[in-house]
C-alpha positions as CSV (number, residue, x, y, z in Angstrom):
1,X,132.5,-153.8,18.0
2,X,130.3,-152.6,15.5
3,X,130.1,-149.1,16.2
4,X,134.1,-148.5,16.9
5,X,135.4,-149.8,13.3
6,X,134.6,-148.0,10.1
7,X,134.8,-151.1,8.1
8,X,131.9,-152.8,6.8
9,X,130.7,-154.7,9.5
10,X,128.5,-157.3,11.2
11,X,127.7,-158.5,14.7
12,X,126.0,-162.3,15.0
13,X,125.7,-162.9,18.6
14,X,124.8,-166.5,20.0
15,X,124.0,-168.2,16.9
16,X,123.0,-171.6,16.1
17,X,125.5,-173.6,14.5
18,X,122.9,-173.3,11.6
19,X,122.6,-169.9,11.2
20,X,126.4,-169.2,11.8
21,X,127.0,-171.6,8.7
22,X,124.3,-169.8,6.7
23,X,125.7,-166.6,7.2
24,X,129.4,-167.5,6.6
25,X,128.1,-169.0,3.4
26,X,126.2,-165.4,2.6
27,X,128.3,-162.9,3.8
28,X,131.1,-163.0,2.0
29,X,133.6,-161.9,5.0
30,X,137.1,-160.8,4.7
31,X,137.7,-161.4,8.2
32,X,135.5,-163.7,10.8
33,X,136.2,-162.2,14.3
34,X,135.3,-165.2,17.3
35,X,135.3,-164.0,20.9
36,X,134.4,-166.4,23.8
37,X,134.7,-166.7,27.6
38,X,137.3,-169.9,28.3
39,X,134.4,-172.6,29.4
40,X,133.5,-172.1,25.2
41,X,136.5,-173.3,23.7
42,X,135.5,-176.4,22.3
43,X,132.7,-173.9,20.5
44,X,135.4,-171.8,19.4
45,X,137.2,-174.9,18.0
46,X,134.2,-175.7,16.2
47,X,133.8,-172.3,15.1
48,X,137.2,-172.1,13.3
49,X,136.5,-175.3,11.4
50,X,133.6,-174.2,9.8
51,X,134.6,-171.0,8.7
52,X,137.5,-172.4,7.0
53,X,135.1,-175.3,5.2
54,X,132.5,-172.8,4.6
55,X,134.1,-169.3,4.3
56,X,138.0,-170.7,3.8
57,X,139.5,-167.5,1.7
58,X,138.6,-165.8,5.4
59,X,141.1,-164.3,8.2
60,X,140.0,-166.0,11.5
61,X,140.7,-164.0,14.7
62,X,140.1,-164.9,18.1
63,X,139.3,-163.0,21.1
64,X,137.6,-162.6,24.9
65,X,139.1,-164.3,27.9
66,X,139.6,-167.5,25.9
67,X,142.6,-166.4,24.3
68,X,143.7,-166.2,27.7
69,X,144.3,-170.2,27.9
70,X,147.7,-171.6,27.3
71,X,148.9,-172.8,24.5
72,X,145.3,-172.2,22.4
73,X,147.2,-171.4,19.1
74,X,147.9,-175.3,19.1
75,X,143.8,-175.9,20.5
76,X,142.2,-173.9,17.3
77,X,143.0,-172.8,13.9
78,X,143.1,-169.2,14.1
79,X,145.0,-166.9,11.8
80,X,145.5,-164.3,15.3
81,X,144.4,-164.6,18.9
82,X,144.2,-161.3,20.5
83,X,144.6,-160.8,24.0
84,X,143.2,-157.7,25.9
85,X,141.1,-154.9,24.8
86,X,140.1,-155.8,21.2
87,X,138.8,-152.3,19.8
88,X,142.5,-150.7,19.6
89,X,143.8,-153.5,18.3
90,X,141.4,-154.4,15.5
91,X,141.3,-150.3,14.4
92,X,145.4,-150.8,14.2
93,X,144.7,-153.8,12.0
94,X,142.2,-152.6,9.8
95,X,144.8,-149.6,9.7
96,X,142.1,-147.2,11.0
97,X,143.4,-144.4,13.5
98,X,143.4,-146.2,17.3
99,X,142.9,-143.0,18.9
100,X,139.3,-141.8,17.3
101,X,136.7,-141.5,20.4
102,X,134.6,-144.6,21.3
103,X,131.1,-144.3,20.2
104,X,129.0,-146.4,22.8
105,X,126.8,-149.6,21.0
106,X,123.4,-149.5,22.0
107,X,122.8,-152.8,23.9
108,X,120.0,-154.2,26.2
109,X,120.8,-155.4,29.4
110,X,118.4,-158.9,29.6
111,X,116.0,-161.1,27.6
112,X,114.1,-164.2,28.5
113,X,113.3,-162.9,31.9
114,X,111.4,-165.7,33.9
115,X,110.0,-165.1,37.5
116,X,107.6,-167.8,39.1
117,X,107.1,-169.8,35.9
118,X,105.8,-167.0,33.8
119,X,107.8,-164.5,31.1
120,X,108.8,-161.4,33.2
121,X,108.4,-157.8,32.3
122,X,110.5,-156.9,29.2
123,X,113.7,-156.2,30.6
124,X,112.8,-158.1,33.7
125,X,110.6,-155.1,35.6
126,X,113.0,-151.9,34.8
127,X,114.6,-152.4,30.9
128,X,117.8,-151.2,30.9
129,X,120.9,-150.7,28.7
130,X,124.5,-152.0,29.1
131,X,127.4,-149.2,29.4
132,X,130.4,-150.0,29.2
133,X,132.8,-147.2,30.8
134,X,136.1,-149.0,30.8
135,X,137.4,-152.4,31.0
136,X,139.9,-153.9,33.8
137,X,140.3,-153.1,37.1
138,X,143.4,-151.7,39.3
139,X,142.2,-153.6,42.7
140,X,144.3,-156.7,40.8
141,X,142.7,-159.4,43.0
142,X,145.0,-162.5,42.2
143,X,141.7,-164.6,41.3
144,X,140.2,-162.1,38.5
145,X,140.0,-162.6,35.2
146,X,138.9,-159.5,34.2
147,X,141.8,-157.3,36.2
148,X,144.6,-160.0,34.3
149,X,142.8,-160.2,30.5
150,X,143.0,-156.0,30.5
151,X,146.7,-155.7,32.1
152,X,146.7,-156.7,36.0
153,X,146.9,-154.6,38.8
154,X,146.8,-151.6,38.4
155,X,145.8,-151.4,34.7
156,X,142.8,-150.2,33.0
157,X,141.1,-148.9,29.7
158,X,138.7,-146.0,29.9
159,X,136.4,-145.6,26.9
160,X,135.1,-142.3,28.7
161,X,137.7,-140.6,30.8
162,X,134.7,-137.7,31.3
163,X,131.4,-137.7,33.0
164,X,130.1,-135.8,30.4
165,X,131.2,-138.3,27.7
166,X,129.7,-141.2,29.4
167,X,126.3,-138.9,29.9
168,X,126.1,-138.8,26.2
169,X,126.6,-142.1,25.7
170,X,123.5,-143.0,28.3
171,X,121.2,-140.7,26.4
172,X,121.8,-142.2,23.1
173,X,120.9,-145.5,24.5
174,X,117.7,-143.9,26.9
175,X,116.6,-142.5,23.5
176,X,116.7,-145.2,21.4
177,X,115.5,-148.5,24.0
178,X,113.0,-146.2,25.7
179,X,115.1,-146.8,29.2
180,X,115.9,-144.9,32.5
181,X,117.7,-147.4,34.0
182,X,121.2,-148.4,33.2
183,X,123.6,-151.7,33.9
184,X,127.0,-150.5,34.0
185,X,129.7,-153.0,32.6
186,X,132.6,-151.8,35.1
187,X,134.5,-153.7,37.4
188,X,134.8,-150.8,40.0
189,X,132.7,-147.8,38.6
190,X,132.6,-146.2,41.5
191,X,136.2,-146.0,42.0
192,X,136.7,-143.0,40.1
193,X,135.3,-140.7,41.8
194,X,135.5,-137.0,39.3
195,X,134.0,-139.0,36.1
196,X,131.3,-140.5,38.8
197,X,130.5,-136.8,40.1
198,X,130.9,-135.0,36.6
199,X,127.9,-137.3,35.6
200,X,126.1,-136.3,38.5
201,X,126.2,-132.6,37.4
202,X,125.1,-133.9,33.9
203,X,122.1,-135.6,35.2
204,X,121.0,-132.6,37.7
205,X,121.8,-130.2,35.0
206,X,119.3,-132.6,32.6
207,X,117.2,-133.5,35.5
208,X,117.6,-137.1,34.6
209,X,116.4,-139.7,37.4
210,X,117.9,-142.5,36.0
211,X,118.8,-145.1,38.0
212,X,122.5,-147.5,38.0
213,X,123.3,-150.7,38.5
214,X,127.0,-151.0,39.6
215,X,130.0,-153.0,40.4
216,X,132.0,-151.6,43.4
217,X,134.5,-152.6,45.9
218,X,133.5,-151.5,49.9
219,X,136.3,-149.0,49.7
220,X,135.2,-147.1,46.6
221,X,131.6,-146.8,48.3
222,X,133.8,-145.1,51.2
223,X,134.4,-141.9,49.2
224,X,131.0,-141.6,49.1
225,X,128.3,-140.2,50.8
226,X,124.7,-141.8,50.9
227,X,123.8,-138.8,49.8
228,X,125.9,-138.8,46.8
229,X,124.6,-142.7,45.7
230,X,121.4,-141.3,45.9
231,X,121.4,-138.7,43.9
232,X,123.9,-140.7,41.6
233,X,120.7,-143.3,41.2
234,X,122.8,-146.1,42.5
235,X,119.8,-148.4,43.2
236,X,122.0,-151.9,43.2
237,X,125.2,-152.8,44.3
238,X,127.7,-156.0,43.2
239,X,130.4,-155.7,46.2
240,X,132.9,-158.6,47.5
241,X,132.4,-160.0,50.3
242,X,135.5,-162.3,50.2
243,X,135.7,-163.2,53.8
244,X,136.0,-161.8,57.0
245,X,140.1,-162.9,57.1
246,X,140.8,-161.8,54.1
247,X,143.8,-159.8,52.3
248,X,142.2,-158.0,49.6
249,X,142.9,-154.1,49.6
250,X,139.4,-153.3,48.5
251,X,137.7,-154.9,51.9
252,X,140.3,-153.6,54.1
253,X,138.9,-151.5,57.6
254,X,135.1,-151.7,56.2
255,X,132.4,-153.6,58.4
256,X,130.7,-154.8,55.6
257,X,127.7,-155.8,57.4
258,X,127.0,-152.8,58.9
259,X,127.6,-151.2,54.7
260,X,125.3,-153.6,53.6
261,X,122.4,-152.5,56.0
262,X,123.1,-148.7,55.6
263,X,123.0,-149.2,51.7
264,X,119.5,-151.3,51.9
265,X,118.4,-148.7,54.4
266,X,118.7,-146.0,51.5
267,X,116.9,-148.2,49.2
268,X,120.0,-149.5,47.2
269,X,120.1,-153.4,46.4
270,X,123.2,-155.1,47.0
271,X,124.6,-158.2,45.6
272,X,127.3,-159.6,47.7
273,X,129.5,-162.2,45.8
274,X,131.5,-164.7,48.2
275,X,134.6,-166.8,47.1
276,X,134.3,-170.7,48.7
277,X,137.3,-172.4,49.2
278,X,140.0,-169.9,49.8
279,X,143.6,-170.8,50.5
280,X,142.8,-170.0,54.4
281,X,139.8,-172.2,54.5
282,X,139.5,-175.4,55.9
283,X,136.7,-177.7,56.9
284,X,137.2,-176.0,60.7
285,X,136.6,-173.1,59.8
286,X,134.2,-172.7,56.3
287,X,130.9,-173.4,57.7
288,X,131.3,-170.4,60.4
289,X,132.5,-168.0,57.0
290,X,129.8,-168.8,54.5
291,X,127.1,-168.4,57.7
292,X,129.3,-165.1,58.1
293,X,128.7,-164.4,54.2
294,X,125.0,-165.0,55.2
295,X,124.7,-162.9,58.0
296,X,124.6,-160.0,55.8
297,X,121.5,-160.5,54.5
298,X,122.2,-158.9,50.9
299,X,119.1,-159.1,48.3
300,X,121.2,-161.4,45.8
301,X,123.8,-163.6,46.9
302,X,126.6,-165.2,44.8
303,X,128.8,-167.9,45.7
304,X,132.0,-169.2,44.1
305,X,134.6,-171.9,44.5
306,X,138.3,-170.1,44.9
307,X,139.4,-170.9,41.1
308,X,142.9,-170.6,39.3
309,X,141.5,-169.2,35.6
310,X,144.2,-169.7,32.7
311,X,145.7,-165.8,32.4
312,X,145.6,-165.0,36.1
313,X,148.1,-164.8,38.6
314,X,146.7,-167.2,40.8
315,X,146.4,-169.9,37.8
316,X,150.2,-169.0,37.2
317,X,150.9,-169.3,41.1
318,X,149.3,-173.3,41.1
319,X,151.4,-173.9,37.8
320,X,154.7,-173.1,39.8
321,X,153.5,-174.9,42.6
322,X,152.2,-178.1,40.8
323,X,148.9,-177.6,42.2
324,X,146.8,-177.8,38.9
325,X,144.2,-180.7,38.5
326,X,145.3,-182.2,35.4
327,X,142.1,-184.3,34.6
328,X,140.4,-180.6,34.6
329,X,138.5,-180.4,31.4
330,X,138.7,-176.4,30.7
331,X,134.4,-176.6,30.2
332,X,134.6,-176.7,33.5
333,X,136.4,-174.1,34.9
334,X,133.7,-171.6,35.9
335,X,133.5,-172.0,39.7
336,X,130.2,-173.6,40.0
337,X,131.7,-177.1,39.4
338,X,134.5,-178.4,41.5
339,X,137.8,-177.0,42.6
340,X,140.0,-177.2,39.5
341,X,143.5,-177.1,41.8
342,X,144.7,-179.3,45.2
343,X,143.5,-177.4,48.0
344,X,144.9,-177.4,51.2
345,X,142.7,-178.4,53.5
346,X,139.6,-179.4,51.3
347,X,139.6,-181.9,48.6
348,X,138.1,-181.8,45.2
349,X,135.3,-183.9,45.9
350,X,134.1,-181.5,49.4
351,X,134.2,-178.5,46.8
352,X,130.9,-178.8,45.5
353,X,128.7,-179.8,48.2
354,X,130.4,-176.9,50.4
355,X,129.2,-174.7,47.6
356,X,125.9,-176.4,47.3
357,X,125.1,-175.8,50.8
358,X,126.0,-172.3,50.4
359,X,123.3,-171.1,48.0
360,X,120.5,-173.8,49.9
361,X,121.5,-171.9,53.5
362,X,121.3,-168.3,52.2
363,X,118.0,-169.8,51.1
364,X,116.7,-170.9,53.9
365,X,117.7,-168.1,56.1
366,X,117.1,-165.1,54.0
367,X,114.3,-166.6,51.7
368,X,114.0,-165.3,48.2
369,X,115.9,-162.9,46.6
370,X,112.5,-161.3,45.3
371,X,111.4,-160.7,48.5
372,X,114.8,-159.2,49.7
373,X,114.6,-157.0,47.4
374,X,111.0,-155.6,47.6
375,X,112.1,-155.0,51.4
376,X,115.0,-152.8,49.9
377,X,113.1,-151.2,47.8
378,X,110.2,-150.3,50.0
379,X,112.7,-148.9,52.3
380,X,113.7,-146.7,49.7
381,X,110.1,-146.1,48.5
382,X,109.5,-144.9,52.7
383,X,112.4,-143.0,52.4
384,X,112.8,-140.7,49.2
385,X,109.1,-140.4,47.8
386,X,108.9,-137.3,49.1
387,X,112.4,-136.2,49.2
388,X,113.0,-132.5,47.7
389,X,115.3,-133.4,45.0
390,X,112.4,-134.1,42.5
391,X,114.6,-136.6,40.9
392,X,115.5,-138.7,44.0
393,X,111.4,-138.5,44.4
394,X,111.0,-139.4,41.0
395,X,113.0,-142.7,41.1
396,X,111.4,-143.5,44.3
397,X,107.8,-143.2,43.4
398,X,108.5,-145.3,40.3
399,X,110.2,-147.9,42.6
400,X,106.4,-147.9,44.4
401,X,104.5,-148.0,41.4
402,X,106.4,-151.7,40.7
403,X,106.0,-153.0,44.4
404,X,102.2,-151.5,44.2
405,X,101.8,-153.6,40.8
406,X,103.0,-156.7,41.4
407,X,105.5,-157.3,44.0
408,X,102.9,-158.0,46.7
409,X,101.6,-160.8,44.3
410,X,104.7,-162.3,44.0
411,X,105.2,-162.6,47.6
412,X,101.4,-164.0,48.4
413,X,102.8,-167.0,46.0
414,X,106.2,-167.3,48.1
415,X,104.8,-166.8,51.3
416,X,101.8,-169.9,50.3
417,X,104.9,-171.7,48.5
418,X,107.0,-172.0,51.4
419,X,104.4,-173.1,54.2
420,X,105.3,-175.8,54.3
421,X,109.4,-176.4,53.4
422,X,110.3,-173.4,55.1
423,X,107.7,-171.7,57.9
424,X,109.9,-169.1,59.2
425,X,111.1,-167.7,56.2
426,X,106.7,-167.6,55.1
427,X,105.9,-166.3,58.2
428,X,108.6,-163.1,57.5
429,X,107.0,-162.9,53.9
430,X,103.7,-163.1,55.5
431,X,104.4,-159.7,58.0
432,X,106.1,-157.8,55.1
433,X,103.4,-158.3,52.4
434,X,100.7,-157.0,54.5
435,X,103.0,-154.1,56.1
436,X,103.1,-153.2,52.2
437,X,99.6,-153.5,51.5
438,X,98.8,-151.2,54.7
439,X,101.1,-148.7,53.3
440,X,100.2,-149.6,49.7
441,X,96.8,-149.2,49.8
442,X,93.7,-151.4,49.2
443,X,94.6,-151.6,45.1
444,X,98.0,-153.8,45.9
445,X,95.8,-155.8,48.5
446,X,93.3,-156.4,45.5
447,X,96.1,-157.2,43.5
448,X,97.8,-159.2,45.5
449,X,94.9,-161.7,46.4
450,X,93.6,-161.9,42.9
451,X,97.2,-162.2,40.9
452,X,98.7,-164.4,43.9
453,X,97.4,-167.5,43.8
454,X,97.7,-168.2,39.7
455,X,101.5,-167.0,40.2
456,X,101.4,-170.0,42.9
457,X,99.9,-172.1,40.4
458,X,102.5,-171.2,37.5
459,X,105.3,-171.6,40.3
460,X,104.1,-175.2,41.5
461,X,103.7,-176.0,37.7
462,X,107.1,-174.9,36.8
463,X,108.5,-177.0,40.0
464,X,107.2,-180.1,38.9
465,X,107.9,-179.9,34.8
466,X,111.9,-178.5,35.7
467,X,112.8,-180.2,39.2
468,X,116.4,-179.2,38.2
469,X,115.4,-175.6,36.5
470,X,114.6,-174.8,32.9
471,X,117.6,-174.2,30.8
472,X,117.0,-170.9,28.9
473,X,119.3,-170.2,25.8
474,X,119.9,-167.3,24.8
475,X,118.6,-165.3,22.0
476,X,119.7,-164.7,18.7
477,X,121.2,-161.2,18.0
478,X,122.5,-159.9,14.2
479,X,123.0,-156.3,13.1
480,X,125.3,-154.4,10.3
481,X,126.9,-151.1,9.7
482,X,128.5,-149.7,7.2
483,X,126.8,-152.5,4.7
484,X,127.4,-152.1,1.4
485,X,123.9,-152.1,-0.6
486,X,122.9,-154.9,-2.0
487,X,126.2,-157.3,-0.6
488,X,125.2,-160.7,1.1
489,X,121.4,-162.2,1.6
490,X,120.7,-161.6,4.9
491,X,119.0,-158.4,6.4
């Protein structure tokens, strides 16, 4: 928000509850703007109660998805709860113009990376920035939260309606976090098509070879050629892979199987996201469409329960229908729990072990997701390295120089790790890794036999300290603008 207001601002992102009352008790703030995902609310309660102990001449205003919950004016004490795109509306009640262009904030995509019980790379291999292009999405799937917060189906709020304008905006982050590779915060980039291209020309023109992590629906990737994702620098792809049966406009006449394999063949990641427990699922039936969801083989695989979110039409549908879960508590309402509505066919307490299994089978059969991906990659690296666009070569070679520098170690751990608990899957490892160090070269065979077996080590360390995963908070993050000199005693 920082960059689109005029006003004196600051930004304290996940802060302790210490530091949060330190600051409230330094800044001296007019206004105290909260915004939270629902599963926070009993934070945001919190929140409100401090700032009117410690900072209680204050305007409290609260925004994000939360304000998407019933009946929350009577939850928090809040002087306003805004609902939907938040930089309009706070411009219009500052009394600033609402129509001045958007200029981009300059954010980094990850922190605390982690992979085989050691701190990753900074920025987890490639550091990239966020972009934002728009918020909402016209699809309208009756389960989305983002699609309902920004105005349904149909709806949406472009912050940079030209390729051109978005270009900009990537530079300005490229320049100042050093980065060529970029996460874009869209639900369906890809679905417009002229911005999409107009970027392309910007990046040809610049001879950027940046490379774009994206959020797309199978029919958006239809109006495209591979060609055109190449040269775009799509290099990962979040697509739905609802279900075979389903309804959902944005899967409709695509064999997404046969996308997912073409896409991997070009060297572009995907991350297929399944919904468990949908209103045509029943116990018959869900094991043959999660091994379905499987089948695909995608690099990254997420799986969630079918879940009515306050603000969405299919929390509003199990309302009229008296469906709801009233012993629900709203911390729980994220889709890795247990249904939050009466199913059907499958009751609350099958919910979570379907899901369970889910993840553990993808697992099993696919192996992990590190591995899937080097296979990607190195199918891009075979591909493009010596492609004519120097660009498309460009991203390519760099996409060698990280499997030449580490992945093979990585795998030598995995493939050692799962010996025993899972031989097939090593034995798969096992072929790959030393396909890669023929093509590699004796360096990345070096590499991999000397770095390998303390990543094994760190792995089997990590397994026995966190049986049940380390829990990673996140980090701390405070900036100003606009700051008057010399107001409030933080820096």
């Amino acid at each position: 928000m920082t960059p689109r207001i005029s006003a004196p601002c600051a930004v304290l992102d996940f802060p302790t509850r210490e530091r949060f009352i330190e600051e409230l008790k330094t800044g001296q703030y007019d206004i105290v703007g909260i915004s939270s995902i629902i599963v926070n609310v009993g934070k945001v309660r919190e929140m409100c109660r401090l700032v009117r102990e410690h900072a209680p001449d204050a305007t409290v205003l609260v925004g994000g998805h939360v304000a998407a919950i019933p009946g929350l004016q009577h939850m928090i004490d809040a002087d306003h709860i805004v609902k939907g795109e938040g930089v309009a509306w706070f411009r219009a009640f500052l009394g600033e113009p609402t129509d001045r262009p958007i200029s981009h904030p300059v954010i980094p995509s990850s922190f605390g990376f982690r992979v085989l019980g050691l701190p990753g790379p900074k920025g987890g291999g490639s550091p990239a920035a966020t972009i934002i292009p728009s918020v909402g999405c016209p699809m309208g799937c009756n389960f989305c939260t983002t699609s309902a917060f920004f105005g349904g189906k149909g709806k949406v709020t472009n912050f940079f309606e030209k390729g051109a304008e978005l270009f900009h905006a990537m530079c300005d982050a490229e320049h100042t976090l050093g980065v060529k590779s970029f996460f874009v915060m869209d639900e369906n980039f890809l679905l417009y098509k002229e911005r999409a291209m107009e970027l392309l020309e910007q990046m040809k023109e610049k001879k950027k070879a940046w490379s774009l992590y994206v959020f797309s629906s199978a029919n958006a990737l239809a109006k495209y050629t591979m060609r055109e994702l190449v040269e775009l620098g799509v290099s990962w792809v979040w697509m739905g892979l609802e279900s075979p049966k389903n309804e959902y406009q944005k899967l409709k006449g695509t064999d997404t199987v046969a996308l997912t394999k073409e896409l991997q063949s070009h060297g572009i990641g995907v991350l297929g996201s399944t919904i468990v427990g949908m209103e045509h699922h029943t116990p018959e039936n869900i094991v043959s469409e999660i091994e379905h969801a499987v089948s695909h083989e995608t690099d990254f695989h997420q799986f969630m329960l079918y879940t009515p979110v306050p603000g969405t039409p299919l929390y509003q549908q199990m309302v009229d229908e008296g469906r709801l879960l009233p012993d629900t508590d709203l911390a729980d309402i994220h889709g890795q729990d247990h249904f939050n509505f009466q199913h059907a066919a499958i009751s609350r307490e099958q919910s979570k072990p379907l899901l369970d299994w889910a993840f553990r089978l993808d697992y099993e059969k696919n192996g992990p997701s590190i591995y899937r991906l080097a296979k990607t990659m190195m199918e891009g690296w075979r591909r493009y390295r010596n492609d004519p666009d120097p660009r498309v070569r460009a991203r390519a070679r760099a996409g060698g120089r990280e499997l030449r520098h580490g992945y093979g170690a990585a795998l030598f751990a995995m493939e050692k790790y799962l010996r025993k608990s899972n031989e097939d899957v090593s034995v798969k490892i096992r072929a790959f890794r030393r396909d890669m160090e023929r093509e590699m070269g004796h360096f990345t065979r070096w590499v991999d036999r000397a770095v390998g077996p303390v990543l094994l080590w760190t792995a089997r360390r990590d397994a026995r300290k966190f049986p049940r995963g380390q829990q990673v908070e996140p980090m701390t993050f405070f900036e100003r603008r606009n700051w008057p000199e010399g107001l409030g005693a933080r820096g």
